[in-house]
N, C-alpha and C positions, 0 to 999 in steps of 0.2 A: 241701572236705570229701570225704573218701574213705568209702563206704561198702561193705562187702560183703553182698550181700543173694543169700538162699537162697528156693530155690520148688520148693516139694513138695506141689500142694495134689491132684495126682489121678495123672498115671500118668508124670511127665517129671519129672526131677532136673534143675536147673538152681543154675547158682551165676553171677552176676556183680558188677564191681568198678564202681563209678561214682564221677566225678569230676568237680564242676562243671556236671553234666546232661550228661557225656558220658559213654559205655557204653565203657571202656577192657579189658571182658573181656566176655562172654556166652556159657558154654558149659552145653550140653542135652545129656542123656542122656533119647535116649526107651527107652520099654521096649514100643512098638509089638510088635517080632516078640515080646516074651514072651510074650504076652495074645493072640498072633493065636487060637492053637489053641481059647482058648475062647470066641473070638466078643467080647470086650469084658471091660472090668478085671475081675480078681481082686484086690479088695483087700488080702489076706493078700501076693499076690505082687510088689504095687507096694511093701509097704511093707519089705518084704525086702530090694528092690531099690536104693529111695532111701538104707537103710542100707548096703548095700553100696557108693552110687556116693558120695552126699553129698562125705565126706571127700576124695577124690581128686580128686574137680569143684572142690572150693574149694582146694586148692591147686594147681591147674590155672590157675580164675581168677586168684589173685596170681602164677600166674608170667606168664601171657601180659600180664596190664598191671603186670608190673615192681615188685611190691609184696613187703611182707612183712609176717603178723598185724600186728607192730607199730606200722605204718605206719596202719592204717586211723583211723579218726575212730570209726565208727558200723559195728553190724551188724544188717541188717535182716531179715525173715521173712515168708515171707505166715503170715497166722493163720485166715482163711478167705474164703469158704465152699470146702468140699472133702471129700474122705475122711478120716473122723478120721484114724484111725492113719497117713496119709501126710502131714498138718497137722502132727502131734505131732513126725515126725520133725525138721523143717527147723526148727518153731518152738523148739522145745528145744536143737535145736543150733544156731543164732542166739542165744537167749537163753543157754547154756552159755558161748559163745566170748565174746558180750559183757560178760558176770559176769569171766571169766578175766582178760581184758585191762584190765577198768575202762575200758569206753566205753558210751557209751547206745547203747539195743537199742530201735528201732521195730517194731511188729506193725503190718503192710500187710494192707487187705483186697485178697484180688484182684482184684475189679470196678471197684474206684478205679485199678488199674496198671493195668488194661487203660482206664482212660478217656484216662491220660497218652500211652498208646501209638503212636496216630495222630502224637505233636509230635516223635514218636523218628526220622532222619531223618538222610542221610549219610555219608558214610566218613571217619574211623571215626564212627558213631552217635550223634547228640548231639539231646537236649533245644531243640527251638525256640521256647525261651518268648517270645520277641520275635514269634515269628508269631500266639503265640497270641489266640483270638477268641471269645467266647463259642459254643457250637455245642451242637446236637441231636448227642448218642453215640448209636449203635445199636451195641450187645454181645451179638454172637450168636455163641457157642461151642459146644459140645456138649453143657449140662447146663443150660445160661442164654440166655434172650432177653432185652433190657431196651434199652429206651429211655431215656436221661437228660438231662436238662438241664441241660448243664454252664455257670453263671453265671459264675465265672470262674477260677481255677486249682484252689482245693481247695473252692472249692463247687458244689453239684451239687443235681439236686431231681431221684429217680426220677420219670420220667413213668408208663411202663404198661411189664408184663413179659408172660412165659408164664402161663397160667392152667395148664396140663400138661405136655404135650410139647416141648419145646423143638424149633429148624430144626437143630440139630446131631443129635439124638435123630433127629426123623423122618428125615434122611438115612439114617442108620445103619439105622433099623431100614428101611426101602425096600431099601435094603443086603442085610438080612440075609433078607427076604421073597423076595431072588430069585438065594439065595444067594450071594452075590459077597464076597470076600474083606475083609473086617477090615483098618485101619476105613475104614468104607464107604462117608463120606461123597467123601474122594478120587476113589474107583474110579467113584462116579456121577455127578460131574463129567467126568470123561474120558469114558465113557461116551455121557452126554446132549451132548457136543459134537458126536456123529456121528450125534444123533437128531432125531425132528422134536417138536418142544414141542407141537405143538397136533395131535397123533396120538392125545392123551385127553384129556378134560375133566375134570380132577380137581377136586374143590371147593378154592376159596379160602378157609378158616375166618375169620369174622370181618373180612375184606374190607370188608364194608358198614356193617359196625359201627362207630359215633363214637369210640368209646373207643381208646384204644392199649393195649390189651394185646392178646395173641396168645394162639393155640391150632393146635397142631399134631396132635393125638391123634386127629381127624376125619378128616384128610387120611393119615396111617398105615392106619388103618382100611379106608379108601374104597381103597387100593391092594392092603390085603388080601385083600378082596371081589373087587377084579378079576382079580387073580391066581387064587380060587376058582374063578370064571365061565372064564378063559380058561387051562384047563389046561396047553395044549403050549403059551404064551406064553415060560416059562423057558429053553423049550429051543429058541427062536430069537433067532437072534444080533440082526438090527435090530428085534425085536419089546423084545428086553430095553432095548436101545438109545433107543427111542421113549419106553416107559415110563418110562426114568430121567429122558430129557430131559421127558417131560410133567411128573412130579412135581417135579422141580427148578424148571420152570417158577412150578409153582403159590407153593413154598414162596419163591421171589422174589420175585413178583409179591405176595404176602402184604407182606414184610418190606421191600421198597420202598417200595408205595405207603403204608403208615402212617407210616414215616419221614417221606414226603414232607409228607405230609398235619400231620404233627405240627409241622415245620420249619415250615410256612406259619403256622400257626394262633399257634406261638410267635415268628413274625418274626424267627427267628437267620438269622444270613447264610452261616452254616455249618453242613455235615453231617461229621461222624465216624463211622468205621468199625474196630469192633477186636474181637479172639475168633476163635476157629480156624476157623468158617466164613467169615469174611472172607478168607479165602485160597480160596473160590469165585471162579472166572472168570467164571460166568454172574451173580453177583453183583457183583463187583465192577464187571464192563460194564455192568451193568443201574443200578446206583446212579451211575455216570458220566455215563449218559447222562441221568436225571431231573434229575442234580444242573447240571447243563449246560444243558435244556430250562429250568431255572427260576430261572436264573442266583446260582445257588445256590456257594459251594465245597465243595469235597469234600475231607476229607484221611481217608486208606485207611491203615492203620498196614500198614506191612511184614510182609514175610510172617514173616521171622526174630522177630518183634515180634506176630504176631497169638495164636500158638498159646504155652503157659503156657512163662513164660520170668522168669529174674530180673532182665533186664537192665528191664523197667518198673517190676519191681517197688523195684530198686535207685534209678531214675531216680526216684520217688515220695515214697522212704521220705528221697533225698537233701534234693531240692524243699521235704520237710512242716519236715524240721531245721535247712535253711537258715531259713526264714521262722518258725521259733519252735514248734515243736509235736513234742510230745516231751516225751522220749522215754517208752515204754511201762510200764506195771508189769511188773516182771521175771518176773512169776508167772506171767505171764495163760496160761490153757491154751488150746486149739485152740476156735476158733468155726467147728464147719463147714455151720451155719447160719447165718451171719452174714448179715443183711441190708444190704442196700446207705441202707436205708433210716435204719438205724441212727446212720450218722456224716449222712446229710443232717437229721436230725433237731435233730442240735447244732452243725448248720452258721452 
């Protein structure tokens, strides 16, 4: 089954081609530098953009995996959660091309492609359902923390998420507290690699607490407050460098140890990792190494595969159509509240 699937749920155009659970196209359009100047998205200017890029990305993707419209089986779309007006674009032109051709059209949530993520794997990129195992997902992105418990391909049961701020959010805004370039969470990786983590005691939110959900809007705050207190901190090079490494610190040591702790409790034999904070270094060493101490597996979704992209989404929307489910009402408008909890409900 050949699927073209489109992803427009926040500030990156993506279109890819999939076939059989391999990714035979996956091309992104980010709109990073457009949004640098005001510190983080413009809605009105993402959705400008995905209009603009959309149609040439998808014909980008059938040409590099050798296709043509009428070649495809299926066209897919994420539908949410995301920024309406950048949902609407991809979902409607998904559901438009697949009306036109006379093929079913799938609506993808994106927290479900990002669970598939992690099995995405190889040159060229292909679906390891043969590897697959039941596994604790931790999906920490920019706007989302969650923890899932993935039972076995397309079921899943949310465990505990964010209560507020999400570990993508708090990067950024640490980011933007000690001015440093857009987006921030990058620049404070690099950063805290040449800093000392334990140079400040930042609070670990909810650390001690039984439950898995997270909270990060405490630990943002407490960095504010220091910044207040230590004025000329900003304007020293290994002072700024300390700080990022401490709070990065904190917000790992957070989002590890309750993965770990949840993995134990539910006895899976695996840990997954996918969402654009998963492309932290001190993260990903950090969950390598618990996942190691506890004789645990680890599968880390690729970096090309962590941050919003359609080749999971493709790989997902493939997966659900092969195995009988499907396809979408053609109608359906953007969910950009979507919860995850949603489809584990009628799982």
């Amino acid at each position: 089954m050949k699927v073209l699937a489109f992803e427009t749920s926040c500030d990156e155009t993506s279109t890819a081609v999939v076939e059989a659970g391999t990714v035979l196209a996956n091309v992104v359009a980010s709109q990073t530098a457009l949004h640098r100047e005001y510190g983080g998205v413009v809605p009105e200017l993402a959705v400008r953009e995905h209009l603009r890029c959309l149609p040439w990305l998808a014909r980008e993707a059938l040409r590099q995996a050798g296709l043509g419209a009428a070649d495809l089986d299926a066209v897919a779309a994420t539908r949410g959660p995301g920024l309406p007006g950048a949902l609407l674009v991809g979902l409607k032109a998904g559901q438009g091309l697949a009306w036109a051709l006379g093929r079913p059209f799938l609506a993808v949530h994106h927290h479900e492609a990002h669970l598939v993520s992690p099995w995405i794997t190889g040159d060229p990129p292909r679906a390891a359902w043969e590897c697959f195992r039941p596994n604790l997902s931790l999906v920490v992105s920019g706007g989302h923390t969650l923890l899932v418990h993935v039972v076995d391909l397309l079921r899943h049961r949310l465990v505990g998420q964010t209560l507020d701020d999400a570990a993508g959010e708090c990067f950024d805004k640490v980011a933007k507290l000690l001015g440093l370039p857009y987006p921030g969470g990058p620049v404070v990786d690099r950063l805290a690699a040449e800093g000392n983590p334990r140079a400040h005691a930042f609070p670990r939110p909810k650390l001690a607490d039984a439950d898995d959900e997270f909270s990060f809007s405490g630990l943002k705050t407490a960095v504010r407050y220091f910044l207040r207190d230590h004025p000329g901190l900003a304007e020293d090079g290994q002072g700024i460098r300390d700080l990022c490494a401490s709070a990065q610190a904190a917000i790992i040591e957070v989002l590890v140890t309750k993965t770990m702790r949840a993995a134990r409790r539910l006895g899976v034999g695996c840990v997954t990792a996918s969402g654009g904070v998963t492309c932290n270094s001190g993260l990903r060493l950090a969950l390598a190494k618990a996942c190691s101490d506890a004789g645990i597996e680890l599968r880390l979704a690729a970096p090309a595969f962590c941050t919003d992209n359609a080749g999971m989404v493709g790989v997902l929307a493939e997966c659900k159509l092969s195995r009988g489910v499907g396809p979408s009402d053609p109608d359906e408008e953007p969910a950009p509240g979507w919860e995850l909890t949603d489809l584990t409900a009628s799982a």
